[in-house]
N, C-alpha and C positions, 0 to 999 in steps of 0.2 A: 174549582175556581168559579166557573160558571156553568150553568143547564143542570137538568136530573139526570139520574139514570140506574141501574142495577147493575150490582157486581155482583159473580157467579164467582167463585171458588172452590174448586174441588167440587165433590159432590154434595156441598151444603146449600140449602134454599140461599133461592137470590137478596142482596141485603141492599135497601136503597141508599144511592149516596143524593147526594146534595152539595153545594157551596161549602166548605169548610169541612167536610168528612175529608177522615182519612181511615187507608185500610192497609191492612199486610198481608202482603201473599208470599210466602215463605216460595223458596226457589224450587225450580222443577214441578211448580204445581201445576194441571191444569187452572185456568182462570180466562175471565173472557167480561167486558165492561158491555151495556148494552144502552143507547141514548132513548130514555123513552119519554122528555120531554118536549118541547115545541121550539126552541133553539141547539144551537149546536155547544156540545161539551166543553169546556177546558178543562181540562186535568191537568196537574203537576206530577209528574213521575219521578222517582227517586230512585235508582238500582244502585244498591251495596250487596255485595261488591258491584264494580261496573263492568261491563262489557256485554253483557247482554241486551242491552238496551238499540244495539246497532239497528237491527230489523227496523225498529222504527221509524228510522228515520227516511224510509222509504214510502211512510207514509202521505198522502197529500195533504197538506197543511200544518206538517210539524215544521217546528221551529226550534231550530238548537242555538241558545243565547252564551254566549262567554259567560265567565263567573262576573256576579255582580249584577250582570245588565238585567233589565227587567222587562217583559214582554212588553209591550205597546197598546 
């Protein structure tokens, strides 16, 4: 959504994302997002199935929106 950065997946070289990338990381993989821009990230995350996503939201400045609503 917003800022740059590299995504790490498995043991393949890092691949940069950008505003409007998107990537898959198949379940149980290791993976790890890295900010190496001069603003802060926004990402959209999507888990299917869901449930693994909980960890998350312990993060500081996630934001879990109901269906529909739109971040601010």
């Amino acid at each position: 959504m917003s800022g740059e950065g590299e995504q790490m997946v498995d043991e393949q070289p890092p691949v940069r994302v950008r505003p409007g990338a998107s990537i898959f990381i198949p379940a149980d993989v290791n993976h790890s997002t890295v900010n190496t821009g001069w603003e802060p990230m926004r990402l959209l995350v999507v888990y299917s199935p869901p449930g693994s996503e909980r960890g998350l939201r312990d993060i500081p400045g996630c934001q879990v929106l109901p269906p529909g609503e739109l971040p601010k």
